[in-house]
C-alpha positions as CSV (number, residue, x, y, z in Angstrom):
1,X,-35.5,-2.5,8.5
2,X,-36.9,-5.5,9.2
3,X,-34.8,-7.7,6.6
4,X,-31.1,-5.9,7.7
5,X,-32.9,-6.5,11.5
6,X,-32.8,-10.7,10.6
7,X,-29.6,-10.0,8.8
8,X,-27.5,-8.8,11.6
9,X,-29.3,-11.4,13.5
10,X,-27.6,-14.1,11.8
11,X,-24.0,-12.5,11.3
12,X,-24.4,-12.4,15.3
13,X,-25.3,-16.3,15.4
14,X,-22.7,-17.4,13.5
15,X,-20.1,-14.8,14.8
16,X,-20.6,-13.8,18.1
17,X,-22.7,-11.0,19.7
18,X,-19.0,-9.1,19.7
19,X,-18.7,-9.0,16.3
20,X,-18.3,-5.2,14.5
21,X,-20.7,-4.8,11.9
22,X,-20.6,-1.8,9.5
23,X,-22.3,-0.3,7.0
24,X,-20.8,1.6,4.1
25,X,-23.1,3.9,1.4
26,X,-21.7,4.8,-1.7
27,X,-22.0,8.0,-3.0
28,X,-22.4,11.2,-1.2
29,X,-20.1,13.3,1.3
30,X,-17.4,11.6,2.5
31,X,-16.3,11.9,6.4
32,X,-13.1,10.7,7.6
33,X,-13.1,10.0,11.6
34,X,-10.0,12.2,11.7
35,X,-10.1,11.3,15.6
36,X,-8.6,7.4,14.6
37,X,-5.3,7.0,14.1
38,X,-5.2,5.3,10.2
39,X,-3.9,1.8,9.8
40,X,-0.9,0.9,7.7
41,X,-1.1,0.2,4.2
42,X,-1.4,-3.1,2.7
43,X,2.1,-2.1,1.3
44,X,3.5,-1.3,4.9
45,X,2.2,-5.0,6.1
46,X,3.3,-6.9,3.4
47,X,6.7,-5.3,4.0
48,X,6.8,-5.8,7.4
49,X,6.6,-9.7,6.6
50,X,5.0,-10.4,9.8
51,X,1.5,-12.4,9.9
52,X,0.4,-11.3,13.2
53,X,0.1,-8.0,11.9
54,X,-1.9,-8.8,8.8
């Protein structure tokens, strides 16, 4: 706890007390937030050829 504690800690300094920081453990159940809508693929925004959507 404490080492993730002085982890976020420093992601914060250098990025901003705003910034989104997630965690993601592999293996076991999987559950989708079914609630978001899902982005588009990297397919979709490469096709759209627009950088302000990448």
């Amino acid at each position: 706890a404490a080492q993730l504690t002085r982890f976020t800690g420093a992601l914060h300094a250098v990025m901003g007390e705003q910034a989104l920081i997630a965690l993601d453990q592999e293996g076991g159940a999987v559950v989708r937030s079914t609630w978001v809508p899902a982005p588009p693929s990297a397919m979709a925004l490469g096709a759209a050829n627009d950088p302000e959507l990448a």
